[in-house]
C-alpha positions in Angstrom: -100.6 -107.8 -2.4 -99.7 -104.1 -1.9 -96.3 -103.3 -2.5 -94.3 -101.2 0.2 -93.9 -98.2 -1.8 -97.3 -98.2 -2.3 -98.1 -98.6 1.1 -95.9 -95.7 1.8 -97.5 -93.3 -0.8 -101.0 -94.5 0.7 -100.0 -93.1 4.0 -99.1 -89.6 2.7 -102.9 -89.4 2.0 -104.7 -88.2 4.5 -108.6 -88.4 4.2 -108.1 -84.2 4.7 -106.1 -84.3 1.5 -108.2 -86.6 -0.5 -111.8 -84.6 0.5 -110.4 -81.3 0.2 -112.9 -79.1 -0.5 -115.6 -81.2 0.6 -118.1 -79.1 1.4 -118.1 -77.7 -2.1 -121.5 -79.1 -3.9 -120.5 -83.1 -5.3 -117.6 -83.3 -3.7 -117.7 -86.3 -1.0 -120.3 -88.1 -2.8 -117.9 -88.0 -6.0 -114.9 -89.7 -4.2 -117.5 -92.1 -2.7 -118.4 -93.1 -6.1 -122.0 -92.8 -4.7 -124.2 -93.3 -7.5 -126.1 -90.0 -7.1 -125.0 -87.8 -9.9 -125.8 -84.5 -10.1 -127.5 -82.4 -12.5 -126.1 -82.1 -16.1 -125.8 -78.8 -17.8 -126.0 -78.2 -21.4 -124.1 -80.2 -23.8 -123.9 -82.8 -21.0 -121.5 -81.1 -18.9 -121.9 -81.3 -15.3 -123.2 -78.0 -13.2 -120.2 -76.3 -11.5 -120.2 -76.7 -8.1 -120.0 -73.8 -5.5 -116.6 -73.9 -4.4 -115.5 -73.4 -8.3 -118.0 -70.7 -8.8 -115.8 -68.1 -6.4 -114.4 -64.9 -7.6 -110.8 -66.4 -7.6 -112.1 -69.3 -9.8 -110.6 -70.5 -13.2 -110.2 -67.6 -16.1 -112.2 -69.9 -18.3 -115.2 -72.1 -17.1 -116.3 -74.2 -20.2 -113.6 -76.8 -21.4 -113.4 -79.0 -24.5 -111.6 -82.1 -23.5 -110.0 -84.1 -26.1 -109.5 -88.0 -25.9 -108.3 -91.3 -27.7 -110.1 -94.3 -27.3 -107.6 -96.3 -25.1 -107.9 -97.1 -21.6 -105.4 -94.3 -20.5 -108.5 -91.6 -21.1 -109.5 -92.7 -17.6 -108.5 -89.7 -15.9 -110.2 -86.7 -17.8 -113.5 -89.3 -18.2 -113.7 -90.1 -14.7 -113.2 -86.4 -13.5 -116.2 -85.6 -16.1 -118.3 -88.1 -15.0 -117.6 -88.3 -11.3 -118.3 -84.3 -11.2 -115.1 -83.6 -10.1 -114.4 -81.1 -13.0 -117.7 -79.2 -11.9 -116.6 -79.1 -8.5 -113.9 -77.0 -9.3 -114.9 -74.4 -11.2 -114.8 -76.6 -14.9 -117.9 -77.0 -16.6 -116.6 -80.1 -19.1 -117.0 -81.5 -22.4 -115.5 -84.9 -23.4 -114.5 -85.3 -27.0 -112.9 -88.8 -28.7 -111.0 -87.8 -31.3 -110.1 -90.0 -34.4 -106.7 -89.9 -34.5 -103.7 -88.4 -32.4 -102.9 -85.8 -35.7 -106.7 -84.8 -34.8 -106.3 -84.6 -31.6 -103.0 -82.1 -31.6 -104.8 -80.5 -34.7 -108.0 -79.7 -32.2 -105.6 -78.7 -29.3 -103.7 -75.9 -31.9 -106.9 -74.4 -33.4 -108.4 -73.8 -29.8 -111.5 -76.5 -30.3 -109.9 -78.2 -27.6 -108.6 -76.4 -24.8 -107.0 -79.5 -23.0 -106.1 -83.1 -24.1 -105.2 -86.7 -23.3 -102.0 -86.9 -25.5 -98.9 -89.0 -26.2 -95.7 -88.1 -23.8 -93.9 -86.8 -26.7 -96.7 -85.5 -29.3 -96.3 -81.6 -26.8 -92.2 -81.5 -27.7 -92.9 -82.7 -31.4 -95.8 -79.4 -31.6 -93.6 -77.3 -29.8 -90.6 -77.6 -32.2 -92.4 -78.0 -35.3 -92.0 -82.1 -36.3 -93.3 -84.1 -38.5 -94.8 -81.4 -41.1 -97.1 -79.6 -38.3 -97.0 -76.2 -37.6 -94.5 -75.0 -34.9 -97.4 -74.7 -31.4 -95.8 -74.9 -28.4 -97.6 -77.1 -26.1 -97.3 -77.6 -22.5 -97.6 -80.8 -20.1 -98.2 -80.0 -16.4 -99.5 -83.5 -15.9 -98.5 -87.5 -16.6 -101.8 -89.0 -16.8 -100.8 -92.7 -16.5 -97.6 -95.3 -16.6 -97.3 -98.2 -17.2 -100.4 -100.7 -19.3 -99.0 -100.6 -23.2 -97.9 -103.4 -24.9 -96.5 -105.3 -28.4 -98.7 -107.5 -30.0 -97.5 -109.6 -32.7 -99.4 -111.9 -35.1 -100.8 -115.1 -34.4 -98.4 -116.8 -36.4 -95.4 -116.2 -34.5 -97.1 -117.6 -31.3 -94.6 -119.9 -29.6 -91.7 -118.5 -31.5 -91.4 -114.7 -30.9 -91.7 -113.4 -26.9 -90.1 -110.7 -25.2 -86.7 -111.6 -26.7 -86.7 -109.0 -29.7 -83.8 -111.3 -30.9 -86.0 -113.9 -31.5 -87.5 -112.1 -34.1 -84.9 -110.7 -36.1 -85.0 -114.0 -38.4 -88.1 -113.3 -39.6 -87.5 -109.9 -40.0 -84.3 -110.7 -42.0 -86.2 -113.6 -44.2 -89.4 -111.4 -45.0 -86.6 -108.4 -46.4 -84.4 -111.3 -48.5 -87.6 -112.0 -50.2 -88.5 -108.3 -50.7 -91.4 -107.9 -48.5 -90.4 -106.2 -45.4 -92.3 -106.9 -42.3 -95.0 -104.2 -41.3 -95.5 -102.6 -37.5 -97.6 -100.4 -36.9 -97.6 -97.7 -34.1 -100.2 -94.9 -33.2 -98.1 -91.8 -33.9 -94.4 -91.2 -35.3 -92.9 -88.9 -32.2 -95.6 -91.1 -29.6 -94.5 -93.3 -27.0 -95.8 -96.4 -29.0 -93.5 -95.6 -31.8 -90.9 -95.6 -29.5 -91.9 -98.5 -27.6 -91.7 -100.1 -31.2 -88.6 -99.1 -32.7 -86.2 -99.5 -29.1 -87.7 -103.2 -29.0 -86.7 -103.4 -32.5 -83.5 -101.7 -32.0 -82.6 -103.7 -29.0 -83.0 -107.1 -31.7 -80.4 -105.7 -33.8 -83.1 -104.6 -36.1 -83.1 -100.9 -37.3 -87.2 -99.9 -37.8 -86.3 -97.4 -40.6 -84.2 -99.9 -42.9 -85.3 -103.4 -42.1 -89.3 -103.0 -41.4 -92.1 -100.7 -42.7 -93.4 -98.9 -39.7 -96.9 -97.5 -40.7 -99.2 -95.0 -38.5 -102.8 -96.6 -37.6 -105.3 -95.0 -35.2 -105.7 -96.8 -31.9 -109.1 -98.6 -32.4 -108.1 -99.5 -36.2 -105.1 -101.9 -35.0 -107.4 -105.2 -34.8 -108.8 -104.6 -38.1 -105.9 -104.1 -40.0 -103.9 -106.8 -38.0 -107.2 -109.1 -39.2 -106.8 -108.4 -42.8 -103.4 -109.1 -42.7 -101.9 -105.1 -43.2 -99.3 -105.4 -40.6 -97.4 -108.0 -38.4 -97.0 -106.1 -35.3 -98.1 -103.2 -33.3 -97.6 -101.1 -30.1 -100.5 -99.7 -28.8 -102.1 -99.1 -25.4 -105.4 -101.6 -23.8 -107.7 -102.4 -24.4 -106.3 -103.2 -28.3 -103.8 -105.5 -27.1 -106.5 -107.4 -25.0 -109.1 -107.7 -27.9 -106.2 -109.2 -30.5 -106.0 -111.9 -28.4 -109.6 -112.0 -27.5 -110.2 -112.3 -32.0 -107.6 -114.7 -32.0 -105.2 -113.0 -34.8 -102.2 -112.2 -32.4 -100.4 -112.4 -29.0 -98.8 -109.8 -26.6 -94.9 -110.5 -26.9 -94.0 -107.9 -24.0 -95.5 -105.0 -22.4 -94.2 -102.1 -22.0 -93.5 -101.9 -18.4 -91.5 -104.9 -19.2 -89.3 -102.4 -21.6 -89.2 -99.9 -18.7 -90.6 -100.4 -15.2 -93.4 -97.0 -14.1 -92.5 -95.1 -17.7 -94.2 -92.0 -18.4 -96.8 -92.8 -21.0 -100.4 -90.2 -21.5 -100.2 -86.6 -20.5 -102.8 -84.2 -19.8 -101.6 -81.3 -22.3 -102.8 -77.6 -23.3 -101.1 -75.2 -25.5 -98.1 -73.1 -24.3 -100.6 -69.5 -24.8 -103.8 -70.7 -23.0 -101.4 -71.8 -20.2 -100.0 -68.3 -19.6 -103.7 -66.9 -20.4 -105.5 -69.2 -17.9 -103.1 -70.6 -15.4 -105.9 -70.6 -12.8 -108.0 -72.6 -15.1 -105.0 -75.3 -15.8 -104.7 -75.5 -12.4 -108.2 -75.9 -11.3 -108.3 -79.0 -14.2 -105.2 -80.5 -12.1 -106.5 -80.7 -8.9 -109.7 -82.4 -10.3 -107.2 -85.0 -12.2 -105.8 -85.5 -9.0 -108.9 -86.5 -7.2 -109.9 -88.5 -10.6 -106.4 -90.2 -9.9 -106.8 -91.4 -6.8 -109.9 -93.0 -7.2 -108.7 -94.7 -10.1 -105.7 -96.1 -8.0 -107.9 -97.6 -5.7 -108.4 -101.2 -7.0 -111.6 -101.8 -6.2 -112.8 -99.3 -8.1 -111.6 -100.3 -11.5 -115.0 -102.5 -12.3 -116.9 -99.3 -11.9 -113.9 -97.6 -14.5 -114.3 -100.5 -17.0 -117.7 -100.0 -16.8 -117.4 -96.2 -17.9 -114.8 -96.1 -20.2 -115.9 -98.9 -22.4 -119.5 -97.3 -23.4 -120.0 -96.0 -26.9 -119.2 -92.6 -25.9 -115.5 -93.4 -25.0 -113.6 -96.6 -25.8 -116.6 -98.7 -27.6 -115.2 -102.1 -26.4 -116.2 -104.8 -23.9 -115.5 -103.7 -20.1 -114.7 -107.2 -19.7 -111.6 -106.8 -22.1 -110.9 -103.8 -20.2 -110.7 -104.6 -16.4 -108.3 -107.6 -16.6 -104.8 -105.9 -17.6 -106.4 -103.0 -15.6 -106.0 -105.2 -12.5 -102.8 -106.4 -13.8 -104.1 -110.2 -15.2 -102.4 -110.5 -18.1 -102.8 -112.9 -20.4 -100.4 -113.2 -23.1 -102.4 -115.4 -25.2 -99.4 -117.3 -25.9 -99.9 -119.5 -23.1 -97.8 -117.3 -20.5 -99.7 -115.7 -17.9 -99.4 -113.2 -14.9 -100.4 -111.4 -12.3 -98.3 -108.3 -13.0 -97.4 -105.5 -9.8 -96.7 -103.2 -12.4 -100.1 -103.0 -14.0 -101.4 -98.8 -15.2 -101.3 -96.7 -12.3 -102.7 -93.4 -12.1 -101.8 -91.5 -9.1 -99.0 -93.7 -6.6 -95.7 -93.5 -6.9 -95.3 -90.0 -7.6 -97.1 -91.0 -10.9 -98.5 -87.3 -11.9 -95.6 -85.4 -11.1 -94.1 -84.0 -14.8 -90.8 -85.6 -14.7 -88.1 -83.0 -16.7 -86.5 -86.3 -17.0 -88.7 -87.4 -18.7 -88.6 -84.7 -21.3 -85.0 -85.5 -22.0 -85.4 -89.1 -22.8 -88.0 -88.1 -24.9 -85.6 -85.8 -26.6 -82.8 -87.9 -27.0 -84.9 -90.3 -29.1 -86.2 -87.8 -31.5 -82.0 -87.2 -31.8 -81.5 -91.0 -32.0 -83.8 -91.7 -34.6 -82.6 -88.4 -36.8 -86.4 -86.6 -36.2 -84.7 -83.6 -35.2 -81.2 -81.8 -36.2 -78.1 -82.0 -34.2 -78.1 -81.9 -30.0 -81.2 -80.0 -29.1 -81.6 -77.8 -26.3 -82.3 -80.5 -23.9 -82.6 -78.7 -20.4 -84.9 -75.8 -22.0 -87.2 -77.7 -24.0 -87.9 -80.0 -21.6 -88.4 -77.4 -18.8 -90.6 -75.7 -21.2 -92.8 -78.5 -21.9 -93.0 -80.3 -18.3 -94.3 -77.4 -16.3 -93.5 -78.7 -13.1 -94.1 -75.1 -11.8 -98.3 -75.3 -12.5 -97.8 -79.0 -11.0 -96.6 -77.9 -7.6 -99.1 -75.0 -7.5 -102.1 -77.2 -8.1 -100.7 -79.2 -5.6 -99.8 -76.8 -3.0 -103.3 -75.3 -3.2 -104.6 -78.8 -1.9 -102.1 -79.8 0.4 -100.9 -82.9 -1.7 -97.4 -83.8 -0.6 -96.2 -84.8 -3.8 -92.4 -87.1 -4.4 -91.2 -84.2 -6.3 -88.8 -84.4 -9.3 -86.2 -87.3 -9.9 -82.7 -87.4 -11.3 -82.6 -91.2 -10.7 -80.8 -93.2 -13.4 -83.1 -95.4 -15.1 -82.5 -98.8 -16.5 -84.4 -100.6 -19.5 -85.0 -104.3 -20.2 -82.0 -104.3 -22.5 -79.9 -103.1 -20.0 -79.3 -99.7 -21.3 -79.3 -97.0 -18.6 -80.5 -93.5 -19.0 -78.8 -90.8 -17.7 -81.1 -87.5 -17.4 -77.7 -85.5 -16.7 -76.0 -87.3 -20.4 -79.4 -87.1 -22.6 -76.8 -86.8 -25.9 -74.6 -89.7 -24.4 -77.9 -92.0 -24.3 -79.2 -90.6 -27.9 -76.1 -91.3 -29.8 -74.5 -94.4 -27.9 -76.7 -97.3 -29.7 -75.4 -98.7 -32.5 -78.9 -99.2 -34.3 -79.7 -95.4 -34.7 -80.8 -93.6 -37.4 -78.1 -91.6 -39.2 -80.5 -88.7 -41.1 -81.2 -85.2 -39.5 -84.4 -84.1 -40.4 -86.3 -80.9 -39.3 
């Protein structure tokens, strides 16, 4: 069942808006999904198409993309393979990267020149964090929301669910005896660390004092939760999926259950080649969009499962793929559902680069002592979301998108964020980190 905001955003898509620029070569049969493909160029990129090729086309034609294997690539892969890159003007070349470090590395030395990325990986570049050099980095577009989860080991099945409170015994028993419990997460400023430590925080547990929290790539999660490395992890699908699939854990809650249509993947590209090439970051938005759109049409996620999950991109079973894609979720601890808020990609204003967003991000690098004292909250996160390249990509199509939000937004524990009070938010828990670091 559709829901009525969905309904709503459906009817602000005309078919004009959808096929603009039809007549440009691979355009209608793209957003068809015809199976007709045309012509790859060399290094498998697909042939521009003739709209893209016009004098007033993007600065720079041949792109590097950069991905991770999770399911949130779907975007920039279905944009490569549907043609809808070459259609305007972008001439594409898909990369999976190792690990998210990798990625930002690629994206800062200029062998990437755009990149599926963490929400809060562009802020941690652009002020410096975690060791890497300072390289600002910008994020016109939210890829996905929504479709993460935390999986715990099969051994707290039946005991441990979305409660984090539940699992604070444990927590507290493994430490007595001198061998803390280990969760892992993806990337230390990423949304699944975050995920991870305000579940933990929210159980009275503080992730820095009571737990190990270790960094493992994406696809590594199921072997190391096998061997017996870890007893957690956040990560996005299809990881969570296949734990349960191996039988070695469980999801205890996703993350839409932590905070309803959160900001999760962006689409990013360094602060410089943005102001170089702003008709080039452009021309890669309005193919996202159309990639977007088809993905948000239900129907179409068997043909997405299909994609993703070859060799080339995720390397997992489509089957493991399309279920929490069409929001079946099996929690392998005998609860099941048929979730409403499964990953979207496109309704509900889902592109549109929240500044919001940016300050929530913010004001848990400040809770969690990853940064020094109150940051410049409005600027960097004006900086970094560039709703301006958003609204001209738009504009250029005719795409009548929600715009921003100030809206007050409330988490599973209750806690409500603030955009206007960022510092209020960061400092109010009382499981915080103490320690400034820069």
């Amino acid at each position: 069942m559709k829901r009525k905001d969905d309904k709503q955003h459906e009817r602000t898509l005309s078919r004009r808006q959808i096929l603009t620029g039809a007549a440009a070569l691979l355009g209608a049969s793209a957003l068809s999904g015809c199976e007709k493909k045309p012509q790859r160029g060399a290094g498998g990129s697909l042939a521009a198409g003739a709209a893209g090729l016009a004098g007033d086309g993007p600065e720079v034609r041949d792109l590097r993309f950069g991905m991770i294997a999770l399911t949130d690539c779907s975007p920039i892969v279905i944009a490569h393979e549907k043609g809808l890159f070459a259609k305007h003007g972008i001439r594409s070349t898909v990369v999976k990267g190792a690990s998210w470090a990798a990625i930002r590395d690629s994206l800062a030395n200029g062998d990437l020149h755009a990149t599926h990325m963490l929400i809060g990986m562009p802020f941690a570049s652009t002020l410096g964090l975690f060791g890497a050099a300072k390289k600002p980095m910008v994020a016109p577009w939210i890829l996905n929301r929504n479709g993460q989860a935390i999986s715990l080991k099969a051994e707290l099945k039946g005991k441990v669910g979305a409660d984090p409170k539940a699992l604070k015994p444990f927590v507290d028993a493994a430490k007595a005896a001198g061998k803390p419990m280990r969760f892992a997460m993806t990337f230390p400023p990423g949304t699944h660390a975050m995920w991870m430590r305000y579940f933990l925080g929210a159980g009275g547990i503080d992730p820095d004092r009571d737990v190990a929290l270790i960094t493992v790539p994406p696809a590594q999660m199921i072997a190391n939760m096998r061997v017996g490395a870890m007893d957690g992890f956040c990560v996005g699908e299809p990881w969570n999926a296949r734990a349960i699939a191996d039988g070695i854990g469980y999801t205890a809650i996703t993350t839409q259950e932590i905070w309803r249509d959160h900001p999760e993947k962006v689409c990013a590209f360094t602060e410089e080649f943005a102001e170089k090439n702003p008709k080039t970051v452009k021309a890669v938005l309005r193919a996202l969009h159309e990639a977007s759109v088809w993905l948000d049409e239900l129907p179409n996620r068997v043909e997405q499962a299909e994609i993703v999950s070859r060799p080339t991109y995720i390397n997992c079973a489509k089957e493991l793929i399309l279920g929490r894609l069409q929001g079946k979720y099996d929690y392998g601890d005998g609860r099941t559902l048929q979730d409403l808020n499964y990953m979207i990609f496109s309704r509900r204003n889902c592109n549109y680069p929240q500044t919001k967003y940016g300050l929530f991000w913010l004001s848990q690098f400040r809770r969690w002592g990853m940064i020094q004292g109150a940051p410049d909250y409005a600027g960097i996160a004006r900086r970094v979301m560039r709703t301006d390249l958003y609204e001209e990509a738009m504009k250029e199509i005719g795409y009548a998108h929600g715009g921003p939000s100030t809206a007050v937004e409330t988490l599973f524990d209750g806690a409500k964020f603030d955009p206007a009070r960022p510092e209020e938010f960061a400092l109010a828990p009382s499981i915080k980190s103490p320690k400034e670091v820069g």
